[in-house]
N, CA, C and O of each residue as an XYZ file, in Angstrom:
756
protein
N      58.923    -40.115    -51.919
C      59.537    -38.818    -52.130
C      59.676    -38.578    -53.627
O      60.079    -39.472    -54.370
N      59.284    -37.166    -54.141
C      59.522    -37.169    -55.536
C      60.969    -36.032    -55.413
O      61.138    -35.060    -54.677
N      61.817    -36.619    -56.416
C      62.859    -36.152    -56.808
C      62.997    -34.934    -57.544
O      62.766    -35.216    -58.719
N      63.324    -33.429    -57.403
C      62.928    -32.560    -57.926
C      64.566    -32.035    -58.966
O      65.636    -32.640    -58.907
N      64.355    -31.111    -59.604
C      65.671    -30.256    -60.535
C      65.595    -29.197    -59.750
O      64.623    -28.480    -59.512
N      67.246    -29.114    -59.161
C      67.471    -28.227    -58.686
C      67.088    -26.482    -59.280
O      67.418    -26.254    -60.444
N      66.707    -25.826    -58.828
C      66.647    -24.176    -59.906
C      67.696    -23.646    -60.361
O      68.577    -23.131    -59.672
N      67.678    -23.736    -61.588
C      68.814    -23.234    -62.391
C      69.189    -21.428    -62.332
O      70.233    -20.891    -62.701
N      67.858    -20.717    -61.695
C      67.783    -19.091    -61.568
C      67.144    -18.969    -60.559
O      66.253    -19.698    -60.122
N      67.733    -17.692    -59.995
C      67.219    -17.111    -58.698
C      65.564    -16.913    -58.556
O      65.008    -15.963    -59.106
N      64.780    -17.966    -57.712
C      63.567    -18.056    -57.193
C      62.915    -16.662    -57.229
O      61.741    -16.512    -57.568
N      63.723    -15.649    -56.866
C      63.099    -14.144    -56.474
C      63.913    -13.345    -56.791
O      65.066    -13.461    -57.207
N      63.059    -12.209    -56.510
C      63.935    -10.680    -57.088
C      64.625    -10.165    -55.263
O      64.288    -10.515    -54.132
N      65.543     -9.339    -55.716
C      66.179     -8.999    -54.359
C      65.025     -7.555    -53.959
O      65.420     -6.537    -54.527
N      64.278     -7.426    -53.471
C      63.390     -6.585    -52.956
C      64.582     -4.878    -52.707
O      65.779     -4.884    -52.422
N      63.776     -3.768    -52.921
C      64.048     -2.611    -53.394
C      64.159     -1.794    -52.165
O      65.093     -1.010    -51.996
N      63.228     -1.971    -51.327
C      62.647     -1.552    -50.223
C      64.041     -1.455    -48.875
O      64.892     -2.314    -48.644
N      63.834      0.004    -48.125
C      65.079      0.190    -47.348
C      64.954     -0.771    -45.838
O      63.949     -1.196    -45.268
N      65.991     -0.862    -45.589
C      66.674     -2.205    -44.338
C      66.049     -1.292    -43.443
O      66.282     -0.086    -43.518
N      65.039     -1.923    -42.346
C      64.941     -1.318    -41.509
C      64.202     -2.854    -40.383
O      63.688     -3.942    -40.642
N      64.467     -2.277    -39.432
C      63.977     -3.503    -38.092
C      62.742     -4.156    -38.057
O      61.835     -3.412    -37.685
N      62.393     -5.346    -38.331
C      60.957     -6.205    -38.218
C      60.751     -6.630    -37.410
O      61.721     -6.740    -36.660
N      59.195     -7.294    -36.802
C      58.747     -7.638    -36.059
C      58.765     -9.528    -36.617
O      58.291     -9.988    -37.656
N      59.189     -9.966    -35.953
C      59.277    -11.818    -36.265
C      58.346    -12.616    -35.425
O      58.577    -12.716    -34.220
N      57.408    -13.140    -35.913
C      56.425    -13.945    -34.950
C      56.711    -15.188    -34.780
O      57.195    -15.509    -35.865
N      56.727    -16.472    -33.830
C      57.404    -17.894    -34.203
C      56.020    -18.867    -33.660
O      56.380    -19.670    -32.800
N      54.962    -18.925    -33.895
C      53.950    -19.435    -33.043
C      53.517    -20.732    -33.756
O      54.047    -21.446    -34.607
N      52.495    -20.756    -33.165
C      51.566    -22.620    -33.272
C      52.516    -23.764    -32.350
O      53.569    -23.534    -31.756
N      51.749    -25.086    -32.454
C      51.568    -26.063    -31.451
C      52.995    -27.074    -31.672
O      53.428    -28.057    -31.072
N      53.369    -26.430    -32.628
C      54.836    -27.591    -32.733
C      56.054    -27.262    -32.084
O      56.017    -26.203    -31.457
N      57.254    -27.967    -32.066
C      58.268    -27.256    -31.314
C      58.988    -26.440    -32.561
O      58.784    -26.344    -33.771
N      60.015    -25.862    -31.541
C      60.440    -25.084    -32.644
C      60.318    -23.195    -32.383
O      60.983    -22.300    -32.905
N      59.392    -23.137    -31.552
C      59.437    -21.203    -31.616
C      60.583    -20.731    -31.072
O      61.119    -19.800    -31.674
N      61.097    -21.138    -30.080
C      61.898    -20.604    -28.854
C      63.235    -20.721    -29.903
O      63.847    -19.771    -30.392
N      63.503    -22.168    -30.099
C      64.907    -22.042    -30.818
C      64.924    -21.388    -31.838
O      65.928    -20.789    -32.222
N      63.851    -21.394    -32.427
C      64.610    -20.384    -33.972
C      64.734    -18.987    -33.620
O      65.449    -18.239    -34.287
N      64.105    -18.604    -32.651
C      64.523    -16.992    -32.079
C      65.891    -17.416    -31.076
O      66.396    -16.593    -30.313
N      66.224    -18.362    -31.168
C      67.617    -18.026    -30.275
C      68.217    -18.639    -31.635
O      69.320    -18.118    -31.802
N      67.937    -19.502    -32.628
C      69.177    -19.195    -34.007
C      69.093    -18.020    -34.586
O      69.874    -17.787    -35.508
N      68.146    -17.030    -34.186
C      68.104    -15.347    -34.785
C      68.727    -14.963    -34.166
O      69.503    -14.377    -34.920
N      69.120    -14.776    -33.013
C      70.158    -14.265    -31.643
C      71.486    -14.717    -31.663
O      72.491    -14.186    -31.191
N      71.342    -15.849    -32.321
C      72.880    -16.664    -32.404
C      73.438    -15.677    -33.971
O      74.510    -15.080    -34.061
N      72.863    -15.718    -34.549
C      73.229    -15.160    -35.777
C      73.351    -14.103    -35.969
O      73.898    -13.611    -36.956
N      72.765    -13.419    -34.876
C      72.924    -11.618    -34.842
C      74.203    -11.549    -33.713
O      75.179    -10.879    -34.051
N      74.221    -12.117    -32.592
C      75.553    -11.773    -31.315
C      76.673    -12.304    -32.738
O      77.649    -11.603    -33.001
N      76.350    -13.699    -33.626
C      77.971    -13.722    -34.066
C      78.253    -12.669    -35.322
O      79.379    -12.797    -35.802
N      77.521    -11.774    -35.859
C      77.054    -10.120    -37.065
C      77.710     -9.546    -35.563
O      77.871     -8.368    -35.880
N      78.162     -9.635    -34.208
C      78.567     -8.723    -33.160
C      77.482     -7.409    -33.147
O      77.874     -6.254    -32.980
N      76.354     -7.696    -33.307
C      74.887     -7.058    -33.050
C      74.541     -6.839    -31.509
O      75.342     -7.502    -30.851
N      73.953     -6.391    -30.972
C      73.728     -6.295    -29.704
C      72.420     -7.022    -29.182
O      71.405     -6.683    -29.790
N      72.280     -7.770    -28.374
C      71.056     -8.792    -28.513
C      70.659     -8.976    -26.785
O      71.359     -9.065    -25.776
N      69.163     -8.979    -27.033
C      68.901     -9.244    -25.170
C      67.699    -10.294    -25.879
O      66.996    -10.249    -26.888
N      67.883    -11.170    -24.838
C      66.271    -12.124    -24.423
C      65.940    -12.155    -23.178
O      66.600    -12.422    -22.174
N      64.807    -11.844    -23.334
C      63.596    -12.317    -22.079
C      63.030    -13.013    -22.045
O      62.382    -13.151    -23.083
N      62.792    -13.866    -21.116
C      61.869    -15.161    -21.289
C      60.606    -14.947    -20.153
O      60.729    -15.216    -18.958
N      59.422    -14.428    -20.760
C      58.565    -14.351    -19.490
C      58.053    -15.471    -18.632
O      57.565    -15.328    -17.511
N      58.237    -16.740    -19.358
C      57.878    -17.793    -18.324
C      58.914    -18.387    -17.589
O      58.471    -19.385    -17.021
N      60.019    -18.217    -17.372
C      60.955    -18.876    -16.814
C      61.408    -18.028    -15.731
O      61.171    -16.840    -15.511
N      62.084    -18.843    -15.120
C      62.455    -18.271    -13.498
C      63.670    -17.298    -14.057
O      64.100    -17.492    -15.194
N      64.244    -16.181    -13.175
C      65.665    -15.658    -13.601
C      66.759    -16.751    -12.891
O      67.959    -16.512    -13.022
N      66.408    -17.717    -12.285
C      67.903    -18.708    -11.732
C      67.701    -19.951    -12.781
O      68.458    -20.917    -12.688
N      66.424    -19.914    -14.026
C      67.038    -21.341    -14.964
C      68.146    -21.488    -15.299
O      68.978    -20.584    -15.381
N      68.335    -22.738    -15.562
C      69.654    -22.462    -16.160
C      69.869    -24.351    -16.830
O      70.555    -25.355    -16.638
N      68.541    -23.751    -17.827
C      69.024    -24.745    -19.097
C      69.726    -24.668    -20.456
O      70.141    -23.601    -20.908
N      69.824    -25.658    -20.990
C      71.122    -25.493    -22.065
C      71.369    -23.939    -22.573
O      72.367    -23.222    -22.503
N      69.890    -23.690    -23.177
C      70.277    -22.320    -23.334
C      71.218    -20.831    -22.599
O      71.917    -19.883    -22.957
N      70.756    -21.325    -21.630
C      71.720    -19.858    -20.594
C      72.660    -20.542    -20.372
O      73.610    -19.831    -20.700
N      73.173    -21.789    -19.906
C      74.682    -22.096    -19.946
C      75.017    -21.433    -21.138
O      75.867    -20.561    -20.957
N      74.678    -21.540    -22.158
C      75.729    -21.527    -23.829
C      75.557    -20.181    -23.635
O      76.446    -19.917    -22.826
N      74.897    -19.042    -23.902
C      74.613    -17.677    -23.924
C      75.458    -17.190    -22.886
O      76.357    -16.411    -23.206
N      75.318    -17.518    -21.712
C      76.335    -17.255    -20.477
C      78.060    -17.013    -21.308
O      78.805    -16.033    -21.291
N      78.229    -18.523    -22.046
C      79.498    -18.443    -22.064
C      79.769    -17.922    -23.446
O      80.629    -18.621    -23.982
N      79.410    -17.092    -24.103
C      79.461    -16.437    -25.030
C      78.703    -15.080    -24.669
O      78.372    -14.434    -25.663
N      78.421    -14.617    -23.638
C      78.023    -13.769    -23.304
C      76.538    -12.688    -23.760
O      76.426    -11.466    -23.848
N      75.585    -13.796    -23.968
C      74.737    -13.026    -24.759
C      74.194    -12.889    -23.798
O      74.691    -13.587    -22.914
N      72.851    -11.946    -23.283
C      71.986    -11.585    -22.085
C      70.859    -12.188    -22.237
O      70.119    -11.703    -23.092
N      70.387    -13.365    -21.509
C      69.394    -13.833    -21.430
C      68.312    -13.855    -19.905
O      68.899    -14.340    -18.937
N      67.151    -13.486    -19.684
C      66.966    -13.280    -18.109
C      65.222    -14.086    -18.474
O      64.434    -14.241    -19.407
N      65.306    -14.256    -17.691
C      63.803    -14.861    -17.383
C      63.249    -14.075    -15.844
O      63.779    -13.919    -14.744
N      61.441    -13.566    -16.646
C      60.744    -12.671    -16.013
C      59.681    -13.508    -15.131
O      58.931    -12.667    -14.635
N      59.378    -14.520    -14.811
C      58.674    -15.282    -14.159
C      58.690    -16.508    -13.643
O      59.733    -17.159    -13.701
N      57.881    -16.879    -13.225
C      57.976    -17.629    -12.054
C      57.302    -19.841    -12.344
O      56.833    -20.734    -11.638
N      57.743    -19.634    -13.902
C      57.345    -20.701    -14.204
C      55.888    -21.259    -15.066
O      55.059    -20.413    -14.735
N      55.151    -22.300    -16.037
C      54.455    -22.373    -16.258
C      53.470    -22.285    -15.347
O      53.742    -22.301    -14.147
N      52.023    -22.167    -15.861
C      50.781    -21.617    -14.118
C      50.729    -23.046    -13.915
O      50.681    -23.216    -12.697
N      50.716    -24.132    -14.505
C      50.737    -25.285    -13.977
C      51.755    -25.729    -12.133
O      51.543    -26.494    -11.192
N      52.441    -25.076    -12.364
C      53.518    -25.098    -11.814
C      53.501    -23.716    -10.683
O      53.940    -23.888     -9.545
N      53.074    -22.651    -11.021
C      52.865    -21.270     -9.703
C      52.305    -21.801     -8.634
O      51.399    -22.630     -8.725
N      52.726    -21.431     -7.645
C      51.940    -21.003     -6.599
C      51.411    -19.789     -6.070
O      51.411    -19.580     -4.857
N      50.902    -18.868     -7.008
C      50.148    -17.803     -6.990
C      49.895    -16.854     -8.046
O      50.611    -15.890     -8.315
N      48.846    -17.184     -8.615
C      48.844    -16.477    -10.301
C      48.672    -15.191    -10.462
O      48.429    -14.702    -11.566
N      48.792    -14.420     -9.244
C      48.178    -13.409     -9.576
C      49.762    -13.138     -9.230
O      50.382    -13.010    -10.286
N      50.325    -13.055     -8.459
C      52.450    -13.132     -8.115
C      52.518    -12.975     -9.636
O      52.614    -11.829    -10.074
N      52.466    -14.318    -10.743
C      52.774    -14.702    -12.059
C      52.109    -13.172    -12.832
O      52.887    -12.356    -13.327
N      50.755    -12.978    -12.839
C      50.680    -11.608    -13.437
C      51.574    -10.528    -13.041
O      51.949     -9.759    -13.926
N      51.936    -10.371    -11.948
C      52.758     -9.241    -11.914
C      53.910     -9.275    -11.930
O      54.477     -8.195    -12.096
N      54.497    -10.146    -11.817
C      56.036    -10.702    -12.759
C      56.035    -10.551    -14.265
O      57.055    -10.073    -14.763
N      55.297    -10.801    -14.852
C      54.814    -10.305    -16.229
C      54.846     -9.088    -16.289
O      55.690     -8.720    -17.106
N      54.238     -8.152    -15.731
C      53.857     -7.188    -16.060
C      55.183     -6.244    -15.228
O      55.265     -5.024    -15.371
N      55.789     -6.743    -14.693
C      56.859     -6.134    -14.211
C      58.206     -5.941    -15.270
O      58.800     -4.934    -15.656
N      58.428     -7.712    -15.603
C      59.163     -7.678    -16.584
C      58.752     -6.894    -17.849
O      59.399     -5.880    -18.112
N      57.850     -7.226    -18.568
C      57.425     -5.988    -19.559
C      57.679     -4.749    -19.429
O      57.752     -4.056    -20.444
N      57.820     -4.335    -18.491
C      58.080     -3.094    -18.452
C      59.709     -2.645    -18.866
O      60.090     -1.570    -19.329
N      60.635     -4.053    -18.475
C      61.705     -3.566    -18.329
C      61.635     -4.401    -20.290
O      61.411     -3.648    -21.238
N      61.749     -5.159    -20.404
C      61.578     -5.894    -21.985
C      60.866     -4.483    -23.201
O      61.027     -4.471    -24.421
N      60.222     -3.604    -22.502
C      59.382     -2.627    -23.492
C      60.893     -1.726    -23.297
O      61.727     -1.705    -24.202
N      61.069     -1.085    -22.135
C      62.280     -0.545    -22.109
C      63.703     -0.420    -23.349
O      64.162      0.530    -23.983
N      64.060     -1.917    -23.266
C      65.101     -2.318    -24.306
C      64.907     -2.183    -25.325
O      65.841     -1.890    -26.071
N      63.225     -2.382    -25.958
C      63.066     -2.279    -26.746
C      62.879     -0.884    -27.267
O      63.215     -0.653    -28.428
N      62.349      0.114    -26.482
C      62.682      1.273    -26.903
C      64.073      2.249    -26.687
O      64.310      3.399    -27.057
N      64.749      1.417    -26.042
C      65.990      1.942    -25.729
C      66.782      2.311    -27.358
O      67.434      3.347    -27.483
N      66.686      1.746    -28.024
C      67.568      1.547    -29.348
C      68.923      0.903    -28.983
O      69.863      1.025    -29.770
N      69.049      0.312    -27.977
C      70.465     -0.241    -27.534
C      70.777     -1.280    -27.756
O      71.884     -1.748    -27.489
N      69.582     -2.033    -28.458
C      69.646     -3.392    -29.032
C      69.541     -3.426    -30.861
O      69.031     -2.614    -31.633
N      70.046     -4.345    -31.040
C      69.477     -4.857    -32.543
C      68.319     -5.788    -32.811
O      67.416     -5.917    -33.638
N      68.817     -6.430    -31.618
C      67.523     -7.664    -31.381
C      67.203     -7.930    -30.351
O      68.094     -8.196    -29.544
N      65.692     -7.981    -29.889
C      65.276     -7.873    -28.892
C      64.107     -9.546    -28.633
O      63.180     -9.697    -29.428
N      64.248    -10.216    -27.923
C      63.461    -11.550    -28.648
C      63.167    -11.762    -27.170
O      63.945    -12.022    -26.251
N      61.161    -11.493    -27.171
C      60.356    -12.052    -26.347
C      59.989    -12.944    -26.398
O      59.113    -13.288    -27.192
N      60.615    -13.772    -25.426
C      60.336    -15.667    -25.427
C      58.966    -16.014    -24.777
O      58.781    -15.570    -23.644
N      57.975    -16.762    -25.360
C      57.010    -17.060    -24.703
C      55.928    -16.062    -23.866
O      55.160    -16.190    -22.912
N      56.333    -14.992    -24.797
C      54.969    -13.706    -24.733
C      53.609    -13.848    -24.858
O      52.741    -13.060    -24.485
N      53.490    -14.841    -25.376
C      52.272    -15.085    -25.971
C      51.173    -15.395    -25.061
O      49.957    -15.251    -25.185
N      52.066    -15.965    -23.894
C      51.250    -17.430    -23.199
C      50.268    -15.969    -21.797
O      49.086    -15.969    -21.455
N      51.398    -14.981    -21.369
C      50.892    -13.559    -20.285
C      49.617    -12.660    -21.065
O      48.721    -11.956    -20.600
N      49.888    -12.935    -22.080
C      49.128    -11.812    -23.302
C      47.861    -12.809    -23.076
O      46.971    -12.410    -22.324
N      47.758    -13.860    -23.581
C      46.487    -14.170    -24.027
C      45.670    -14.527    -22.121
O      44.500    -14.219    -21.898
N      46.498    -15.124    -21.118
C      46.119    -14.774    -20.302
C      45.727    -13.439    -19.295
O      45.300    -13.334    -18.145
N      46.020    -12.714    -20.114
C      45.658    -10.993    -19.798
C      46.239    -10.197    -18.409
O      45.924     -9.283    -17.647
N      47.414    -11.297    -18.651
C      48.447     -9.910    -17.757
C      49.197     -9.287    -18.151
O      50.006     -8.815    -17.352
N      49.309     -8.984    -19.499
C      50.009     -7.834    -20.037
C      49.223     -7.138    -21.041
O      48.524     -7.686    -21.893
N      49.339     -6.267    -20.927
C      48.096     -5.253    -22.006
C      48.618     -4.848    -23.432
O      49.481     -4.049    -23.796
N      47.613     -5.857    -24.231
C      47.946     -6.095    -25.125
C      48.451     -4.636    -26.276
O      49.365     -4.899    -27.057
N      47.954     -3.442    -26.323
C      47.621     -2.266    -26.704
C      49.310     -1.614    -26.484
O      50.038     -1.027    -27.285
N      49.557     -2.066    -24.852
C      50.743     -1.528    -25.159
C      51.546     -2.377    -25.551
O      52.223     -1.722    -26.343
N      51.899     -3.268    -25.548
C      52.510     -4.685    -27.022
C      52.906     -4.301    -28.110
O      54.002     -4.499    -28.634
N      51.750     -3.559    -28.603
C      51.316     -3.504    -30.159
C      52.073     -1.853    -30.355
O      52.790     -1.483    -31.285
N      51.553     -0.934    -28.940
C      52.578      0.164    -28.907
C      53.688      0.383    -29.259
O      54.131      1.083    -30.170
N      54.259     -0.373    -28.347
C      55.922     -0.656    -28.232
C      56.308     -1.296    -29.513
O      57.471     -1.097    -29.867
N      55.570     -2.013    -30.263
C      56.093     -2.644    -31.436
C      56.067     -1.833    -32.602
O      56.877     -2.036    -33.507
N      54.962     -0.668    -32.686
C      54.967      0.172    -33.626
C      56.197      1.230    -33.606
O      56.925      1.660    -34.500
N      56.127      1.454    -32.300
C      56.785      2.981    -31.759
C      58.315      2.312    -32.036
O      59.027      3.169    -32.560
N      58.765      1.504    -31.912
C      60.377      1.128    -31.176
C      61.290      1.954    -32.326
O      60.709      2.490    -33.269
N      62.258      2.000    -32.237
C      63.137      2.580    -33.223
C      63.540      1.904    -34.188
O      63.856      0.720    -34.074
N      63.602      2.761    -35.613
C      63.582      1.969    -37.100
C      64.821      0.820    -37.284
O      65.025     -0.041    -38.140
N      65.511      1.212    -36.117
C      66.681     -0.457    -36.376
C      66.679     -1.454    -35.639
O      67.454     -2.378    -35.888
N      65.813     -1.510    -34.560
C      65.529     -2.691    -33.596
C      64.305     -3.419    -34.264
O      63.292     -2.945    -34.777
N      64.863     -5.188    -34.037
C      64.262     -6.018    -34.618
C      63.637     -6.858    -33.267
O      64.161     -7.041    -32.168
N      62.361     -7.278    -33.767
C      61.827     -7.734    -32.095
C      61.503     -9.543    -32.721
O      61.137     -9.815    -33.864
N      61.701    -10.294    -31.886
C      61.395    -11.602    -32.277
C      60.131    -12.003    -31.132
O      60.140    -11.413    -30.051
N      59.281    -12.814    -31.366
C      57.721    -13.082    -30.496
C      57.623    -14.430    -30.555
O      57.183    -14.842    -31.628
N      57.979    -15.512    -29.485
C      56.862    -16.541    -29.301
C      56.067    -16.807    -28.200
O      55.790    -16.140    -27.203
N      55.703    -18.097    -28.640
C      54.572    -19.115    -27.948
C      53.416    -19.021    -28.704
O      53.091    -18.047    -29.383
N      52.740    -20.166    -28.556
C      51.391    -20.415    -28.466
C      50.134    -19.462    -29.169
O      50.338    -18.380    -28.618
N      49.152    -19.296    -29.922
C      48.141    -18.593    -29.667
C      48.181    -17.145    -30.072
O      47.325    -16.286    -29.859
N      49.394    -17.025    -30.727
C      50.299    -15.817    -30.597
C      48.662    -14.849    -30.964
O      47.981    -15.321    -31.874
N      48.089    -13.477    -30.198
C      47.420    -13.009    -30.567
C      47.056    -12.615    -32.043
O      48.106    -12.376    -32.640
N      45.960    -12.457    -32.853
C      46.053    -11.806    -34.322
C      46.540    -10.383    -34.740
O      47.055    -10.062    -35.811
N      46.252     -9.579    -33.624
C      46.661     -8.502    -33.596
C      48.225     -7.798    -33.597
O      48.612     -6.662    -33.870
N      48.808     -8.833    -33.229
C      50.242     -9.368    -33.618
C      50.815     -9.485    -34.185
O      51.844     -8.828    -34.339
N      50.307    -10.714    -35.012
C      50.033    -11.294    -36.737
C      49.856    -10.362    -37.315
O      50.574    -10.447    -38.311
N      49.225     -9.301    -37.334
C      49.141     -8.650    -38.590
C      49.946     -7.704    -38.357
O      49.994     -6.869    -39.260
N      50.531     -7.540    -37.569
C      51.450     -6.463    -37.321
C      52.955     -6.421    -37.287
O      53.859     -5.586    -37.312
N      52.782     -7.760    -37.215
C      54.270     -8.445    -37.713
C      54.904     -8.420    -39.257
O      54.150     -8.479    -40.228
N      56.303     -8.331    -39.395
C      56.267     -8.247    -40.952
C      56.618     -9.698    -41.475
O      56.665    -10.036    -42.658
N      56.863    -10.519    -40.333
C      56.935    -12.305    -40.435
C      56.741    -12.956    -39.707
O      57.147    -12.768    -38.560
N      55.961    -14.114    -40.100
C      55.067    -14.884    -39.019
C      55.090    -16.663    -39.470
O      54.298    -17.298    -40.166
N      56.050    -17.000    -38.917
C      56.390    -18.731    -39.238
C      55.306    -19.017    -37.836
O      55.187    -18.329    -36.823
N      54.624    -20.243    -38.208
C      53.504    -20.993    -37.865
C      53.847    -22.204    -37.718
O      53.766    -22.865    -38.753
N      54.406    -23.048    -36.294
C      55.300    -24.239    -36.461
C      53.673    -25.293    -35.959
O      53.022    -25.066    -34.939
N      53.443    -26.076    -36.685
C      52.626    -27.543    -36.931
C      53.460    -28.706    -36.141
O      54.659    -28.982    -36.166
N      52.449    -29.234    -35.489
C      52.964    -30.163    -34.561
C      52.530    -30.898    -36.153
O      51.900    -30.365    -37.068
N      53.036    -32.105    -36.098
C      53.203    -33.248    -37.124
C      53.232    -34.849    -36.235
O      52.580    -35.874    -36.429
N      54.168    -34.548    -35.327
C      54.880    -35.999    -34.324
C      55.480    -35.261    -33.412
O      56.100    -34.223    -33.646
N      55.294    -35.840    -32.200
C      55.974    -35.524    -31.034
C      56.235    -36.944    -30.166
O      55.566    -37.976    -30.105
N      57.478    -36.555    -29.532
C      57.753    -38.036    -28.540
C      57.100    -37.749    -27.706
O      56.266    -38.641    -27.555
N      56.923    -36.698    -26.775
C      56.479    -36.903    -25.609
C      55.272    -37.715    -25.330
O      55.073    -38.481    -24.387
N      53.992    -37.201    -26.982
C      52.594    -38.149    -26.878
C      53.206    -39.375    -26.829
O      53.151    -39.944    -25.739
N      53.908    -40.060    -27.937
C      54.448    -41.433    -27.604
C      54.916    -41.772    -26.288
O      55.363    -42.913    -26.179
N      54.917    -41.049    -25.271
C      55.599    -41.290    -23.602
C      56.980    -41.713    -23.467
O      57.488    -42.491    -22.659
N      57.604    -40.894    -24.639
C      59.135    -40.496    -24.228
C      59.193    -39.011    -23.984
O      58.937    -38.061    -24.725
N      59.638    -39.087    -22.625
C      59.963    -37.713    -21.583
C      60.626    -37.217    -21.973
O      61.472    -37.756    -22.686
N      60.614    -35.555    -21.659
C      61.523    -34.743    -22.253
C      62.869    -34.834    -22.232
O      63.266    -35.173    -21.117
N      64.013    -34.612    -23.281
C      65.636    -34.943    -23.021
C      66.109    -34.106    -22.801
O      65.831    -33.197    -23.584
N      67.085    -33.744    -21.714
C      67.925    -32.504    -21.843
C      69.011    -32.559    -22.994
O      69.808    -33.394    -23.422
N      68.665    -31.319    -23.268
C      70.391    -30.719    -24.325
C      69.208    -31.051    -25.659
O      69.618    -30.807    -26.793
N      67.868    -31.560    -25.520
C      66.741    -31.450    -26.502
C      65.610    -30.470    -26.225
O      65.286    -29.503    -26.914
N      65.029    -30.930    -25.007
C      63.817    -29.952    -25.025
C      63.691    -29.093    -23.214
O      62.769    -28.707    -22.496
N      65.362    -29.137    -23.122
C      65.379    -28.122    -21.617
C      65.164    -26.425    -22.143
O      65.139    -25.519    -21.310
């Protein structure tokens, strides 16, 4: 490790440009997307912001660490599907759970009733082509100038990417699970 001097002056200028709602992308192969859009959610419900998540791959009866804690602090979290396709028993059911939920997730987002709106694991319906990507990119242009939308999973489309006004790219580096330690709850539920 090399030992660095702390900065004695501010790294950057405070940007000029007026506050208005961004698009946040959280993608690539490492962990890490899901939670930092729920430490964006945590940090906006405790600003007393108005905040919804959707999770398109998860059932609406999960109920891992995350929705216990959100539950009891009351943030709205729902899951639009029916599980990874590894795991469906009928993918074409899984497309239209997608595409059902989207509808209601595009909703909120054009509702203006949120501040933050954070599509969990969007990525994974999109690139499998049950949600149309066009209107995605719609809804993300169109939404109203104070709603902020957060985007993960996987693969995250480019069309996305560039349309996003921030896009963290998480790098697998090490993972336990390759080493064949199984997933932990209250870690990776």
């Amino acid at each position: 490790m090399q030992i660095e001097t702390p900065p004695s002056a501010k790294p950057y200028e405070k940007p000029e440009g007026e506050r208005r709602g961004i698009v946040i992308v959280n993608t690539g192969d490492g962990k890490g997307k899901s939670t930092a859009a729920f430490g964006l959610a945590l940090r906006a419900h405790g600003r007393g912001k108005a905040v919804k998540i959707w999770q398109f791959m998860k059932v609406p009866t999960a109920r891992f660490g995350e929705h216990r804690m959100f539950e009891q602090i009351g943030m709205p979290i729902e899951g639009l599907g029916d599980g990874f396709s590894w795991k469906s028993q009928d993918l074409e059911h899984s497309g239209q759970l997608a595409r059902d939920g989207w509808l209601r997730a595009k909703a909120s987002i054009l509702s203006g009733e949120f501040f933050l709106v954070v599509l969990d694991e969007i990525t994974y319906p999109l690139i499998y082509g049950w949600l149309p990507l066009d209107d995605v990119l719609a809804t993300l242009r169109d939404r109203p100038k104070h709603v902020h939308v957060a985007l993960t999973g996987r693969r995250c489309p480019p069309e996305i990417i560039e349309l996003a006004d921030t896009v963290t790219e998480m790098t697998l580096v090490k993972h336990a699970f390759k080493a064949g330690i199984p997933a932990q709850r209250g870690i990776e539920d």
